[in-house]
TORMARMAR-302953 format. One line per field, with one value per residue (C-alpha): x, y, z; residue in one letter; residue number from 1. Coordinates in Angstrom, 3 decimals. Layout:
<nodes>
xx	[X|...]
yy	[Y|...]
zz	[Z|...]
resn	[a|...]
resi	[NUM|...]
</nodes>
This chain:
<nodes>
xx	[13.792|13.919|11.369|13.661|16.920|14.693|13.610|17.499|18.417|15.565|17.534|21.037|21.566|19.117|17.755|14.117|10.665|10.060|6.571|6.509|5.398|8.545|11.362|12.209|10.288|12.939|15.232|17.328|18.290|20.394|21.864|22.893|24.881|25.592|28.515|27.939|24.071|22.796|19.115|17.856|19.396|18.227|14.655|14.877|16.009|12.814|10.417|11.133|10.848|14.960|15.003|12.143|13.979|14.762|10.922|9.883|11.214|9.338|6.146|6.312|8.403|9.484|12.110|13.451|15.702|16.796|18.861|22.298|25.667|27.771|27.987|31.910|32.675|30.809|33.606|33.281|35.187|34.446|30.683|30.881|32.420|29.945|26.674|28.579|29.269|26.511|29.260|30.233|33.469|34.700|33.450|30.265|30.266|29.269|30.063|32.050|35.374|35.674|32.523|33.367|35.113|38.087|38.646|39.179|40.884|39.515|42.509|43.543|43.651|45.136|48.830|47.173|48.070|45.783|42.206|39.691|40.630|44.429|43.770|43.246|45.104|44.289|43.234|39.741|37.058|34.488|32.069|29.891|27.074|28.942|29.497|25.916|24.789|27.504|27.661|23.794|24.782|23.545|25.247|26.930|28.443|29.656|30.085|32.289|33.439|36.276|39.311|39.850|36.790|39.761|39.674|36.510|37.729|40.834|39.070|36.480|38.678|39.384|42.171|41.536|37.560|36.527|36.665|32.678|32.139|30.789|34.589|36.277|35.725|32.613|31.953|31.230|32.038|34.128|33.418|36.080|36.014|37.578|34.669|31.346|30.042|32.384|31.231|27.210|27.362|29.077|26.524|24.192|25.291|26.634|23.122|21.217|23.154|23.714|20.715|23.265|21.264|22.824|24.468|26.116|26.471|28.368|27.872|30.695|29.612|28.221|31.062|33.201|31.358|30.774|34.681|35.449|32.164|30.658|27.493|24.318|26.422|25.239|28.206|26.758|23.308|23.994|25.770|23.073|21.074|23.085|22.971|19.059|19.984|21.278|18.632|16.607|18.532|18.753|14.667|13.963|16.294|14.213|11.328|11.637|13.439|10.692|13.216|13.789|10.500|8.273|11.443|13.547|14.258|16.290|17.843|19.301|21.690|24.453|27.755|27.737|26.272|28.347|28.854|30.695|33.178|34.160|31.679|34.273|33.065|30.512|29.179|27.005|23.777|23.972|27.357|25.725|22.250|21.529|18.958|17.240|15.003|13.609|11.683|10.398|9.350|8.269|8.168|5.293|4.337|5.357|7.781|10.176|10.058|6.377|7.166|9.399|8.140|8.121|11.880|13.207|12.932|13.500|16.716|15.051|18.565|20.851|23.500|23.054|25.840|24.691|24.296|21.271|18.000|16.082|18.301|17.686|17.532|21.231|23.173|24.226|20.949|21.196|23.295|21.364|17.614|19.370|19.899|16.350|14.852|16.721|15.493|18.517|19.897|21.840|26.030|27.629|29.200|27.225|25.713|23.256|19.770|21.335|17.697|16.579|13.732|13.690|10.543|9.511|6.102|3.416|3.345|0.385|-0.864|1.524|2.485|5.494|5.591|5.651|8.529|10.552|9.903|10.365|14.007|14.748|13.772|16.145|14.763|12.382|13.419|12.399|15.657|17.189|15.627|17.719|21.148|23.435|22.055]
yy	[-79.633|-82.855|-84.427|-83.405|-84.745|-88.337|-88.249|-88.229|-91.073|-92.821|-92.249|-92.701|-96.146|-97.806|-101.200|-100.316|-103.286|-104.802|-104.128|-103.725|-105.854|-106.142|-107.059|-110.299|-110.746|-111.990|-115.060|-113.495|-109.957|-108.158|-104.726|-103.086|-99.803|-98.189|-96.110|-92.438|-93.036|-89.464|-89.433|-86.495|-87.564|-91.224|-89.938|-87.967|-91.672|-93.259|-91.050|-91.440|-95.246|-95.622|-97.260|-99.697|-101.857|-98.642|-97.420|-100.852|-99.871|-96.817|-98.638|-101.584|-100.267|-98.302|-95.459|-91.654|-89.777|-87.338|-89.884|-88.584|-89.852|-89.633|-86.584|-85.691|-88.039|-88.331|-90.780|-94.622|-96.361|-94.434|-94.734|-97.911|-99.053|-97.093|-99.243|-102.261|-101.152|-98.517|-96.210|-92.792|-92.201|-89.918|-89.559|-87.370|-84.696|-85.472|-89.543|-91.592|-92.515|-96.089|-95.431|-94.427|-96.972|-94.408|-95.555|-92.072|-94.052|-94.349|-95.170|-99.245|-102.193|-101.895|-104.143|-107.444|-107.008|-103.705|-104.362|-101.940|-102.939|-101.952|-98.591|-96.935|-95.875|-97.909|-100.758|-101.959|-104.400|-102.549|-105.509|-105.997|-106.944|-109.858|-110.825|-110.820|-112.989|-115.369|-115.898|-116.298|-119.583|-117.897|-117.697|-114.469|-113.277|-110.101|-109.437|-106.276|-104.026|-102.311|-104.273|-101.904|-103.180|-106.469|-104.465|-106.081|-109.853|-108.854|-107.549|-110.172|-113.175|-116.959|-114.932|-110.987|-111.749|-111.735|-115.493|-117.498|-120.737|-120.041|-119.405|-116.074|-115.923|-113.996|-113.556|-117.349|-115.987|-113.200|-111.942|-109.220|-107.971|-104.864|-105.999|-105.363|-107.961|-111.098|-109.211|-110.043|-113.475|-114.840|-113.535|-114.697|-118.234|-118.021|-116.938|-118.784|-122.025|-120.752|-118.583|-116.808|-115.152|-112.074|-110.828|-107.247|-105.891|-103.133|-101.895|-99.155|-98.083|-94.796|-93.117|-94.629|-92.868|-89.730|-89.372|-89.951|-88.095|-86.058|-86.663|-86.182|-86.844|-89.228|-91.699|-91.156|-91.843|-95.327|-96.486|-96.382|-97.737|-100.653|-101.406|-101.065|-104.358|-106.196|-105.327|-106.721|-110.119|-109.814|-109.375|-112.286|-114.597|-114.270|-114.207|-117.171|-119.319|-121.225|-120.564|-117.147|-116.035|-114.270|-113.866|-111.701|-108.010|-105.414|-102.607|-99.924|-96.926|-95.660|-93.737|-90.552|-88.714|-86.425|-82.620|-82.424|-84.844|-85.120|-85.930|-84.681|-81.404|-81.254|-77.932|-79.241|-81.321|-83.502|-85.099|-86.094|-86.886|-90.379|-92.705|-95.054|-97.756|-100.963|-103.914|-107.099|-108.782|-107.129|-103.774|-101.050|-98.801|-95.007|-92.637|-93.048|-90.172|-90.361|-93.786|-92.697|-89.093|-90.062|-90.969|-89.335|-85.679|-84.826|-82.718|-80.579|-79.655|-79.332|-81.868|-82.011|-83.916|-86.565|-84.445|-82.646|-83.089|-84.877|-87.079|-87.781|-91.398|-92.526|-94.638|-96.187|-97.107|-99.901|-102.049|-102.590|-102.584|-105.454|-107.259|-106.148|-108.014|-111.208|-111.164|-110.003|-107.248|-104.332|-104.760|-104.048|-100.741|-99.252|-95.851|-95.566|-97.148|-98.577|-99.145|-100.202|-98.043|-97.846|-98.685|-100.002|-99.454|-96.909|-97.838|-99.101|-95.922|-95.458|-92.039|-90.930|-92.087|-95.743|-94.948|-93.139|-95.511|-98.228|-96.927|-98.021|-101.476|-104.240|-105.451|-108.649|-110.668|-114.002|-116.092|-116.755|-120.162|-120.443|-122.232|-122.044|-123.242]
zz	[-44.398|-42.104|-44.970|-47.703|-45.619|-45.263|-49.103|-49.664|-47.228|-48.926|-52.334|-51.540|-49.611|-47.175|-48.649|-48.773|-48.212|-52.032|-52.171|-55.902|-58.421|-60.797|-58.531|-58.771|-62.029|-64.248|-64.710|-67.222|-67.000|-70.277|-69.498|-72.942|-72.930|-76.579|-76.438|-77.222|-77.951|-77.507|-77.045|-78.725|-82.083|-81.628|-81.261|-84.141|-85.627|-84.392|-85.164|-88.828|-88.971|-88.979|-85.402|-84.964|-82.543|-80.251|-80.705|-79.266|-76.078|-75.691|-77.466|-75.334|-72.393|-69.772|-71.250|-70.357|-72.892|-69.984|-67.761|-66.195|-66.638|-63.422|-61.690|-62.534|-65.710|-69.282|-70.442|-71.444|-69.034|-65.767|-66.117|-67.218|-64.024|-62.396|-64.399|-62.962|-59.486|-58.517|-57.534|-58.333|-60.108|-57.493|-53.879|-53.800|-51.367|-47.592|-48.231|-46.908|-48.244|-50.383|-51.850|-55.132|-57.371|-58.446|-61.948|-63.769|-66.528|-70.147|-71.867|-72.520|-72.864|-68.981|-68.078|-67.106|-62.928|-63.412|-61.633|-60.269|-56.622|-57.331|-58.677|-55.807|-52.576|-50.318|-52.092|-51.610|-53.379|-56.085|-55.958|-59.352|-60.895|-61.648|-58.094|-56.757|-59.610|-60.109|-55.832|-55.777|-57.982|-61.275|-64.689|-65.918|-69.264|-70.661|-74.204|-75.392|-78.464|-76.871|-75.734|-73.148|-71.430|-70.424|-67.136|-66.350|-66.714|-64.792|-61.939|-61.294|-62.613|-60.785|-58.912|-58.383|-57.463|-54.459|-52.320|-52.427|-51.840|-55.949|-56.829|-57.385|-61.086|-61.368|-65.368|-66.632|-70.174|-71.781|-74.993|-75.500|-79.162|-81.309|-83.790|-83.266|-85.574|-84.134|-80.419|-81.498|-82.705|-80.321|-78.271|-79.969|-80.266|-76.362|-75.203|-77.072|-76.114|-72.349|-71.491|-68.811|-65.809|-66.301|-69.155|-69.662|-73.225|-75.084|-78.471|-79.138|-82.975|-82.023|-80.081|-82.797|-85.824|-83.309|-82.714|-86.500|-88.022|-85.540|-83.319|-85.592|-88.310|-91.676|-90.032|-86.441|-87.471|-89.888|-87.003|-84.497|-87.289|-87.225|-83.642|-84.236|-86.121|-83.922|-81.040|-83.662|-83.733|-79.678|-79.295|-82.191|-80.091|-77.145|-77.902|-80.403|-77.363|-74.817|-72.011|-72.393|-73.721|-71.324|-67.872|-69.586|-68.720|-71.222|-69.289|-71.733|-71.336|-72.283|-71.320|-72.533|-75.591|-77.675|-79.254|-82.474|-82.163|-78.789|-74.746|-72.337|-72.098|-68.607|-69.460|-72.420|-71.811|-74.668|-73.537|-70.193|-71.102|-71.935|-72.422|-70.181|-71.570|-70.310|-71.819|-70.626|-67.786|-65.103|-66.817|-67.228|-70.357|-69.920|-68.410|-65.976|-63.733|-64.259|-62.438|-59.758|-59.084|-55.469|-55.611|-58.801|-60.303|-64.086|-64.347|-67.427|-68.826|-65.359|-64.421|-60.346|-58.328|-55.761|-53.091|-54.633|-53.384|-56.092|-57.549|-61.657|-63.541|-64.044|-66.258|-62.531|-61.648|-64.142|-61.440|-59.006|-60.727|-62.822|-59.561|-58.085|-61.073|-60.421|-57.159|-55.652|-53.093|-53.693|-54.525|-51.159|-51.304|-53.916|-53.632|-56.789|-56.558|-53.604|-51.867|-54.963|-55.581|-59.293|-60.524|-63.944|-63.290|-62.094|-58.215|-56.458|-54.178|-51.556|-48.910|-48.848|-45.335|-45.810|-48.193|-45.908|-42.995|-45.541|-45.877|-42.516|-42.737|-43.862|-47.895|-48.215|-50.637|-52.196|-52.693|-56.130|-57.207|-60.536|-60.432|-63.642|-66.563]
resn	[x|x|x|x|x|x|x|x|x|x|x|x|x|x|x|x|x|x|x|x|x|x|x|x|x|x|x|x|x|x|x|x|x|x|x|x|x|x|x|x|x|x|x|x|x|x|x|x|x|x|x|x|x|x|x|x|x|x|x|x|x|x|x|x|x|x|x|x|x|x|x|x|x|x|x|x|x|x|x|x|x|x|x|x|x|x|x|x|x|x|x|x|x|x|x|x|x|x|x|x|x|x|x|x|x|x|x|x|x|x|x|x|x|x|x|x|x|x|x|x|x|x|x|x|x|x|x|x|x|x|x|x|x|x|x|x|x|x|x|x|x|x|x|x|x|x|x|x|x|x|x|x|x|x|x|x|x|x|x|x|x|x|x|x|x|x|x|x|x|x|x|x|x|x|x|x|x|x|x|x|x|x|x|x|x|x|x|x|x|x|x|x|x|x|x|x|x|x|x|x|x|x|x|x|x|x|x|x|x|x|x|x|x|x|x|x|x|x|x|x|x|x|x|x|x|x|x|x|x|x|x|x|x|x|x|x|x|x|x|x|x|x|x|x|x|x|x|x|x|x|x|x|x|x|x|x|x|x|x|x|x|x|x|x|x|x|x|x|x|x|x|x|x|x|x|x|x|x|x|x|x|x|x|x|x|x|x|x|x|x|x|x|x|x|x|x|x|x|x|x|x|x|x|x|x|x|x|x|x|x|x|x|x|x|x|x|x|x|x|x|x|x|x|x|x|x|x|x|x|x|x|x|x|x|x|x|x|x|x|x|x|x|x|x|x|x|x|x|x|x|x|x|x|x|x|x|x|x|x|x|x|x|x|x|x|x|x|x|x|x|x|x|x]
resi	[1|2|3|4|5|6|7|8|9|10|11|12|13|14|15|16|17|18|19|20|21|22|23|24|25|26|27|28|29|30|31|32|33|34|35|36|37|38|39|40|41|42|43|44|45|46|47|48|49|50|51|52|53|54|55|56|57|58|59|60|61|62|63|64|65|66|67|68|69|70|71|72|73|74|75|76|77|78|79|80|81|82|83|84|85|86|87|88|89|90|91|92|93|94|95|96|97|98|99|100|101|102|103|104|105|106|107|108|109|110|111|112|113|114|115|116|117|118|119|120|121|122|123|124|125|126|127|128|129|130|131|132|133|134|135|136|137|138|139|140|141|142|143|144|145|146|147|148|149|150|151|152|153|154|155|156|157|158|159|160|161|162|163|164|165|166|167|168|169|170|171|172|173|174|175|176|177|178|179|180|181|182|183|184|185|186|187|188|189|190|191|192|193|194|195|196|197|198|199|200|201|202|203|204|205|206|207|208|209|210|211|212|213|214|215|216|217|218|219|220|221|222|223|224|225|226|227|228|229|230|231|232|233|234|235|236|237|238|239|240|241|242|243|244|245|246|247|248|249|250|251|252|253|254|255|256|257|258|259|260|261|262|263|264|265|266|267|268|269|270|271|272|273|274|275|276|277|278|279|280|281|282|283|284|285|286|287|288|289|290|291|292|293|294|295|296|297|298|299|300|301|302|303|304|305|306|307|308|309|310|311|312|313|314|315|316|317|318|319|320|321|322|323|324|325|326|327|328|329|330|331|332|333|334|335|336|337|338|339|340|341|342|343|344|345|346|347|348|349|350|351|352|353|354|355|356|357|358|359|360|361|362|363|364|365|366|367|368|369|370|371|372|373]
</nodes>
């Protein structure tokens, strides 16, 4: 039991020694999440030929089709928030309060004095992403389909982020779109001219065609198709540009799958299982939980909450693995892949015991050298 209770603690929060090989081996980090990309029907995609750019990542990558959602929400903007914070939605069991970040919301675009601080009573910060990058002087972008996701650029804008000597405006450039097509070449002009540090993307086609066709659908499965494309555009950009060829990291995921033509339901695996692919620097060929069995454990088909022992790959861990490959420490506040544990590769031959003592010992890190390009 006491070994179990310290495996947890290990999970949840404590910054843990970076002893492995991958942290801090990018200079540009990506974090893609399709909207309503359901892994067992994208697979199906891929292994007849229809999804090349998707198969590279589990060819050339690091990748799990049985990552989690959050524990309580399988909707877009909630577990967005959460792969940009590394908090729950709501506050897990046992925790203490103002660690979730609270936004239960999926409707929008949100009135413009709306941010994710606001939302709640009382009011406190969700740091981001966005904030650890842009205050450890690198550049940031995030590029959108939905123009809901506004609530993003509100939050972490030149007046509602939080006060750095880097400014309060933590997203360098906003790409907020209804179109997915204007959305992906201005980020592919943007990037290529800008080469941000860190750049968040959202492609919504799937949970558009899900809603209006049905998950598995012809409509569903052209439209995942499509955003095959444009991965396709995204990997020829890098690795035809000197600067980014060679430093960059892909994290994948996504919010939710889908069941007939609706996600809400928590009772059905396929609206909370997701993908979880990575590509890139720094990253390993294989399995995921193969690569974090000392940390992670496959969920088969169950949905456990965070207070489970043996906590699965989640959508949230995308946060703060993004910010372990720039180098960087966990967002303050966050609860998911807090200690940063995630590993995109198999792990040099370690005990158990150096990992647990490891979680009480404050996180070595080598500073960001990379200023804004």
């Amino acid at each position: 039991m006491l070994l179990r209770r310290l495996l947890l603690c290990a999970t949840f929060a404590l910054p843990v020694v970076n002893a492995v090989a991958w942290a801090g081996a990018a200079d540009h980090v990506i974090q893609i999440s399709v909207d309503g990309l359901r892994p067992d029907l994208l697979q199906t995609l891929i292994d007849r030929g229809d999804a090349p750019n998707f198969q590279r990542f589990q060819s050339e990558g690091a990748w799990t089709n049985n990552a989690r959602t959050d524990a309580t929400d399988a909707t877009t903007l909630p577990n967005h928030t959460t792969m940009l914070t590394g908090r729950p939605v709501s506050r897990p069991p046992g925790m203490p309060s103002q660690t979730e970040h609270g936004w239960d919301v999926n409707a929008g675009p949100p009135p413009p004095t709306l941010t994710l601080h606001n939302h709640t009573t009382p009011e406190y910060y969700k740091a981001s992403t966005f904030d650890m990058a842009h205050d450890a002087g690198l550049s940031t972008a995030l590029f959108v389909s939905k123009h809901k996701f506004v609530i993003y650029d509100q939050s972490y804008d030149e007046t509602n982020g939080a006060d750095h000597a880097n400014g309060r405006d933590k997203i360098d450039t906003y790409g907020g779109h209804n179109n997915i097509l204007t959305m992906q070449r201005q980020l592919l002009d943007e990037l290529g001219d800008n080469r941000f540090n860190y750049t968040f993307v959202h492609y919504d086609y799937p949970d558009h065609a899900g809603h209006q066709y049905g998950w598995g659908s012809d409509g569903w499965n052209e439209s995942v198709v499509w955003v095959d494309g444009y991965l396709g555009e995204l990997f020829d950009l890098i690795e035809n540009d000197p600067v980014l060829n060679g430093v960059t990291t892909i994290v994948l995921s996504a919010d939710h799958g889908g069941t007939g033509n609706s996600h809400s339901d928590l009772t059905k695996v396929t609206n909370y299982r997701t993908p979880f692919y990575a590509w890139g620097a720094g990253v390993g060929r294989g399995d995921l939980y193969a690569m974090n069995d000392l940390t992670r454990v496959d969920p088969l088909e169950a949905h456990p909450g965070y207070d489970a022992i043996g906590q699965p790959i989640r959508n949230g861990d995308g946060a703060n693995l993004a910010l372990s490959l720039l180098g960087l420490g966990p967002i303050p506040g966050s609860l998911i892949n807090a200690s940063q544990e995630l590993r995109l590769a198999i792990p040099e031959p370690a005990s158990i015991g150096l990992l647990i003592v490891a979680a009480g010992l404050g996180a070595t890190r080598r500073p960001p050298t990379r200023r804004r390009q």
